[in-house]
C-alpha positions in Angstrom: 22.8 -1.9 -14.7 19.7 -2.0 -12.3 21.7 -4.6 -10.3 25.3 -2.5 -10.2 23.3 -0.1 -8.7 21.7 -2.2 -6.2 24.9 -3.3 -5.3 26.6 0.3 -5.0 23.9 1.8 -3.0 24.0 -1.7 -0.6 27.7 -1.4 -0.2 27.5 2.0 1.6 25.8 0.0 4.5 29.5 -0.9 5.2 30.6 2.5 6.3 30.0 4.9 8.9 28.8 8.2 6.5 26.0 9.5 6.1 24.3 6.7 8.6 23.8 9.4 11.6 24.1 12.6 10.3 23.5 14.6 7.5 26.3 16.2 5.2 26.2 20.3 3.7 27.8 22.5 1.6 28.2 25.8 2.7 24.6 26.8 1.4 22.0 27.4 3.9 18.9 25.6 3.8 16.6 29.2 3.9 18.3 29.3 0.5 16.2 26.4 -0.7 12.9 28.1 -1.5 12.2 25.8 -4.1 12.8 22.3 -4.7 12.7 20.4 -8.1 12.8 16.5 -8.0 13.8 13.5 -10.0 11.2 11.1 -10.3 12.4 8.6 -7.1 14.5 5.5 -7.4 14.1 2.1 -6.0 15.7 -1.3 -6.0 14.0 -3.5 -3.6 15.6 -7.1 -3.9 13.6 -10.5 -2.9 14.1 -13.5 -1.3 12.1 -16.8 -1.9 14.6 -19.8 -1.1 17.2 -19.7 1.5 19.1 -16.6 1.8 19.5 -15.7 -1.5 18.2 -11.9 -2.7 17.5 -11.3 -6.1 16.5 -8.4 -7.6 12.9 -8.0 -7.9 11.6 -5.5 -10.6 7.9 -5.8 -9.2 8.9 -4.8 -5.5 11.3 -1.8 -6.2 8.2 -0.7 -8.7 6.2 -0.5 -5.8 8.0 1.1 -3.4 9.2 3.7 -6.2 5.3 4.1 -6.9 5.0 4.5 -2.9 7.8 6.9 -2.2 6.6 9.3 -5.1 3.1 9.3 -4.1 4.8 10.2 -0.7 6.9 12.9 -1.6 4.2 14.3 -3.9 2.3 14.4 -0.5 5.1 16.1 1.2 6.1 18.8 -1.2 5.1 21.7 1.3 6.9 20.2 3.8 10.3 19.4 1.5 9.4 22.4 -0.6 9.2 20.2 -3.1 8.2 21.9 -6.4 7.7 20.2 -9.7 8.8 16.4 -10.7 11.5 15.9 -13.2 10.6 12.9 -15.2 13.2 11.1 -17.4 13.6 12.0 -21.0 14.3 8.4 -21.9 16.0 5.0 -20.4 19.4 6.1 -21.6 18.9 9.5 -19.3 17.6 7.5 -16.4 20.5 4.8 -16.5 23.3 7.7 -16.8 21.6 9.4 -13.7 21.5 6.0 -12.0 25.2 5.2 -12.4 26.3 9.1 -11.1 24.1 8.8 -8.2 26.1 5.6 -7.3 28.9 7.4 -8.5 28.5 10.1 -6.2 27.3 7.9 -3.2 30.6 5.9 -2.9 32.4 8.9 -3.3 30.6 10.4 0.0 31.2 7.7 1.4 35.3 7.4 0.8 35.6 11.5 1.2 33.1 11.4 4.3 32.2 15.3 3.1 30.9 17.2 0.2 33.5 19.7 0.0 35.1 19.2 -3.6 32.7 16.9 -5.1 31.3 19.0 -8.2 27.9 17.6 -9.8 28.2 15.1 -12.6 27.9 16.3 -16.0 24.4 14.5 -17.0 22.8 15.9 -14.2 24.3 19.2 -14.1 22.7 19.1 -17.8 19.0 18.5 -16.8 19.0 21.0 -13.8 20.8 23.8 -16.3 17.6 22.4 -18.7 15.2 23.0 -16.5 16.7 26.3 -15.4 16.3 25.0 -11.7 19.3 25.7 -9.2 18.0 23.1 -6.4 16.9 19.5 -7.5 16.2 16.6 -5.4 16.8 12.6 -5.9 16.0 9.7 -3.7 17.0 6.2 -4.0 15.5 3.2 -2.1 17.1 0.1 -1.5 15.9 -2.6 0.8 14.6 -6.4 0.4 11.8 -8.4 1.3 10.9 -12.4 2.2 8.4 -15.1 0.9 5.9 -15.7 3.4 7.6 -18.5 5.8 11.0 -18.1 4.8 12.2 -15.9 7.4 11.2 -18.5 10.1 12.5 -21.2 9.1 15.9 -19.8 8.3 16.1 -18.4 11.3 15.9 -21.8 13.0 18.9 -23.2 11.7 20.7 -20.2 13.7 23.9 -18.3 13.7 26.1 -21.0 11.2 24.5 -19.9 7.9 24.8 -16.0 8.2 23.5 -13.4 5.1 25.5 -11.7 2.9 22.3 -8.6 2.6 23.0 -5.3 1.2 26.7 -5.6 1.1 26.6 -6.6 5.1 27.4 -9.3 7.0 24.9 -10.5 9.6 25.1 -13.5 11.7 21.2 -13.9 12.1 18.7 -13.7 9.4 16.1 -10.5 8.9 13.3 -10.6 8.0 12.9 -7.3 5.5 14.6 -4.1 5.0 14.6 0.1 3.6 17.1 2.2 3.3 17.0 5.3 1.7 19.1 8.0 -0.1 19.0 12.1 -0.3 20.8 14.1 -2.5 19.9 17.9 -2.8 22.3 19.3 -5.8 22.7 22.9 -6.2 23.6 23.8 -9.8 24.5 27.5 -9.3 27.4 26.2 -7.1 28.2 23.0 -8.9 28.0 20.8 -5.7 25.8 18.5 -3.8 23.8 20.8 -1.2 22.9 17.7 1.2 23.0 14.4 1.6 22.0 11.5 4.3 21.0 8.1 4.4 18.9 6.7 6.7 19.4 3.9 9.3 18.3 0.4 8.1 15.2 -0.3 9.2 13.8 -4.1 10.2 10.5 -3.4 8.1 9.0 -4.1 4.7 10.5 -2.3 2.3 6.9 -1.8 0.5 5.0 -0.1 3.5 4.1 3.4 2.8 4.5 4.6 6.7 8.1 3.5 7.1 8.7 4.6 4.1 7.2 7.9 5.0 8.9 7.8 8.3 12.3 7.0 6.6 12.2 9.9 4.2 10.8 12.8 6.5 13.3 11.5 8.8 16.4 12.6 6.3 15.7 16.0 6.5 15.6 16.2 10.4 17.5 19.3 12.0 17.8 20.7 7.9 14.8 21.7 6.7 12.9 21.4 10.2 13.3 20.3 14.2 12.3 16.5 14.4 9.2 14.9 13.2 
């Protein structure tokens, strides 16, 4: 499952939505006085021969650990509320397969209008009696120690298939994150954006700090 979802999230690198710009509903943002927020997500993939990622549990653990000691830092700034932990495993994976639901939808509508909440989340904000949740997602990868050299020396001809993207030269590391705001009095998502892929370790708490306050840029404040 956790690699589906790597994949999903990964794929939307191929289009244009959500890369630049931030999408709305028709709710205001002074309308978001409180903010739950699902414990964050993260699939951080690893590569230690050639140009071959694999998913790596122990990296996406610590930039998951990293981004929610980040946001728990930021709640006055997100007006972020209190952190909705996951029930079980089988709630977590059902969450993890809408969000990717939900993302490649976005990304094929290029707008929120029409795109009503899916039914196991719906379920946890009407639990919690919260209109406004919050859930991030990171994806990115990182490299052994020498590997990005020497595969970039052998140029151009090999290319990387990375995060559902074609490049011609190698990178060295990357983050991407994933905002969704959903509101449940409305039944639709409130916001979304992802951020630009950045060239940087996916595991380092100020570009992963940068990346998230970044989202909410010209929504919940002027730029940071």
């Amino acid at each position: 499952m956790r690699k589906i979802l790597l994949i999903t999230f990964s794929s939307l690198l191929l289009t244009s939505c959500g890369a630049s710009k931030f999408l709305t509903s028709s709710t205001s943002s002074n309308e978001i006085r409180e903010l739950k927020y699902f414990e964050p997500l993260s699939y951080v993939q690893y590569i230690e021969k050639g140009n071959k990622p694999v998913l790596s549990d122990s990296l996406s653990n610590i930039t998951q650990t990293k981004l929610d000691s980040i946001l728990e830092n930021s709640k006055s700034t997100l007006r972020l509320t209190e952190k909705l932990l996951f029930d079980n495993d089988t709630i977590k994976a059902r969450i993890e397969n809408e969000l990717g639901y939900l993302s490649q939808l976005i990304a094929k509508r290029r707008k929120l209008d029409g795109i009503p909440i899916t039914p196991i989340i719906d379920s946890v904000l009407k639990s919690n009696n919260q209109r406004f949740v919050l859930a991030t997602v990171a994806t990115g990868f990182g490299r052994r120690k020498g590997n990005y050299g020497g595969q970039l020396a052998k140029g151009a001809a090999i290319g990387i298939l990375t995060l559902g993207m074609y490049v011609p030269t190698p990178i060295k590391s990357n983050l991407t994150l994933h905002a969704f705001i959903f509101d449940s009095e409305k039944n639709e998502i409130a916001f979304y954006k992802r951020s630009m892929p950045l060239e940087k370790e996916p595991t380092g708490p100020e570009i992963i700090k940068k990346q998230l306050i970044g989202l909410f840029n010209g929504y919940f404040y002027e730029k940071k």
